[in-house]
C-alpha positions as CSV (number, residue, x, y, z in Angstrom):
1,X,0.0,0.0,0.0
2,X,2.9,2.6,0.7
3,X,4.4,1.7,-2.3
4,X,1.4,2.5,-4.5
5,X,1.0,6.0,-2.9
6,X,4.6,6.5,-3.3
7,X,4.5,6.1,-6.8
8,X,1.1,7.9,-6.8
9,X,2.6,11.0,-5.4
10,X,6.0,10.3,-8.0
11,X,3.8,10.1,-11.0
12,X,1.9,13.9,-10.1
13,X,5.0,15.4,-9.5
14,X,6.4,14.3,-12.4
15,X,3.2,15.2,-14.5
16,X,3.2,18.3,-12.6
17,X,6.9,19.3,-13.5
18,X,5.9,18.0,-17.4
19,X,3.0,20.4,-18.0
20,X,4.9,24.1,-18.0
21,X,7.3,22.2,-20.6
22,X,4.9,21.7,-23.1
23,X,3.1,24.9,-23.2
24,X,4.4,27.3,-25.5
25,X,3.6,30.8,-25.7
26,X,4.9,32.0,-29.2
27,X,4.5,30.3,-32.5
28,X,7.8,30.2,-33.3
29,X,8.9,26.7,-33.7
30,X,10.3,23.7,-36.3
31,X,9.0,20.4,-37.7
32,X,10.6,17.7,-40.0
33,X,8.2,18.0,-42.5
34,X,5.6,21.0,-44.0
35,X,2.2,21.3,-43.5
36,X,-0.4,20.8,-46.2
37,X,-2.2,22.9,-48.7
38,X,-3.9,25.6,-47.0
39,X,-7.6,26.0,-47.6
40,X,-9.4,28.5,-49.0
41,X,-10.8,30.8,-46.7
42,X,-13.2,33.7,-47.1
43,X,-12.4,36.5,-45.4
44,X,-15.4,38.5,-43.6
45,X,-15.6,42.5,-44.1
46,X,-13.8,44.3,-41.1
47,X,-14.6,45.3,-37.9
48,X,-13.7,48.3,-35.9
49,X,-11.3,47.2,-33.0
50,X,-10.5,43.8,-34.0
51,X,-8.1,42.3,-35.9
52,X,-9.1,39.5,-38.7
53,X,-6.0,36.1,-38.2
54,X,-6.0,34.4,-41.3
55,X,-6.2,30.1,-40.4
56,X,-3.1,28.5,-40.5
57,X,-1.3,25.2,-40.0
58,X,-0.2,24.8,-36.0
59,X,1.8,21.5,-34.7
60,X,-0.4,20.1,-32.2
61,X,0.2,16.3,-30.7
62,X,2.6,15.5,-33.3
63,X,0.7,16.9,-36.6
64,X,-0.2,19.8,-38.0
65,X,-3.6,21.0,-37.2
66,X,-5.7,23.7,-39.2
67,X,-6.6,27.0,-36.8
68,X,-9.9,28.5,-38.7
69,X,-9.7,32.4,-39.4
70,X,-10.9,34.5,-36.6
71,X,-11.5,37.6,-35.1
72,X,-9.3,39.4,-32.2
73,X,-9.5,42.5,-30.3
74,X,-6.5,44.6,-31.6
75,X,-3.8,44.9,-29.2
76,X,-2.6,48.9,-29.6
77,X,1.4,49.2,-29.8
78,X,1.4,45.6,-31.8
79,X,0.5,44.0,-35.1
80,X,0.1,40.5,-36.0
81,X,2.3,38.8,-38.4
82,X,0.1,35.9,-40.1
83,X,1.4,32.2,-39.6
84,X,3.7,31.5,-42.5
85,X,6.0,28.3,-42.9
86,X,9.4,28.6,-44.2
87,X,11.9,25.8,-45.4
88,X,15.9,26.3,-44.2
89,X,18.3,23.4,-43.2
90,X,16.1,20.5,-43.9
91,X,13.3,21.7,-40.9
92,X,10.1,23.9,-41.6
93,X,9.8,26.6,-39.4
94,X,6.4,28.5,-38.5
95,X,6.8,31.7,-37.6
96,X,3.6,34.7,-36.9
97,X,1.8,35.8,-34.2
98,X,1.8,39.1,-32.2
99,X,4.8,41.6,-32.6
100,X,5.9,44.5,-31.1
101,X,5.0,47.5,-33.4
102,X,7.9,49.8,-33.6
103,X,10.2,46.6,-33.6
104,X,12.5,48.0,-30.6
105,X,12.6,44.3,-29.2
106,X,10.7,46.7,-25.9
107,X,6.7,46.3,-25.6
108,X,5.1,49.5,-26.2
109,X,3.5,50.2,-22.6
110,X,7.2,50.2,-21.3
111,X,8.4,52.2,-24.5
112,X,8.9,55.2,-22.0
113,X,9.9,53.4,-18.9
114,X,12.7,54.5,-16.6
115,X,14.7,51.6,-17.0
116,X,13.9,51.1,-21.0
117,X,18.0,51.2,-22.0
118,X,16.6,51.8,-25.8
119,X,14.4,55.4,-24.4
120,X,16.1,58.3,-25.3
């Protein structure tokens, strides 16, 4: 019986410690292999305030999966760079998502900061 909730409490922690690892929180990564054919998509008229992302191919579980087009509240001091796949050393590499506007490597609501080393 101990040894049972040992190895109860050993496989949480280890699922636990496993979870932050496979989050990811930019689209910039690689694959072995490119994604299909995009579909066709057709694009809706705009809308004030929001920001239309084009579908694209993303690398869930081991595959690519197709993200439908949608609608996002705009983000002011960034743009959003669509989802695009390019082909360099033998790996694809997807790169897109939100980037800073004025491309200072500094998010915009600390553009002025005290400590911004890039602020004039």
């Amino acid at each position: 019986m101990k040894k049972l909730i040992l190895g109860s409490f050993v496989a949480a922690a280890l699922a636990g410690a496993s979870a932050p690892a496979l989050a990811r929180t930019s689209v910039d990564f690689h694959v072995s292999f490119a994604p299909p054919v995009a579909p066709y998509e057709l694009v809706p008229a705009p809308r004030p305030g929001f920001v239309w992302i084009p579908g694209y191919w993303d690398w869930r579980v081991h595959r690519h999966h197709w993200v439908r087009g949608h609608w996002v509240r705009s983000r002011p001091g960034y743009y959003y760079e669509p989802v695009r796949w390019v082909h360099r050393h033998g790996r694809y590499y997807g790169h897109g998502g939100w980037r800073d506007a004025d491309r200072d490597g500094v998010p915009n609501r600390y553009d002025r900061a005290p400590r911004n080393p890039r602020w004039r």
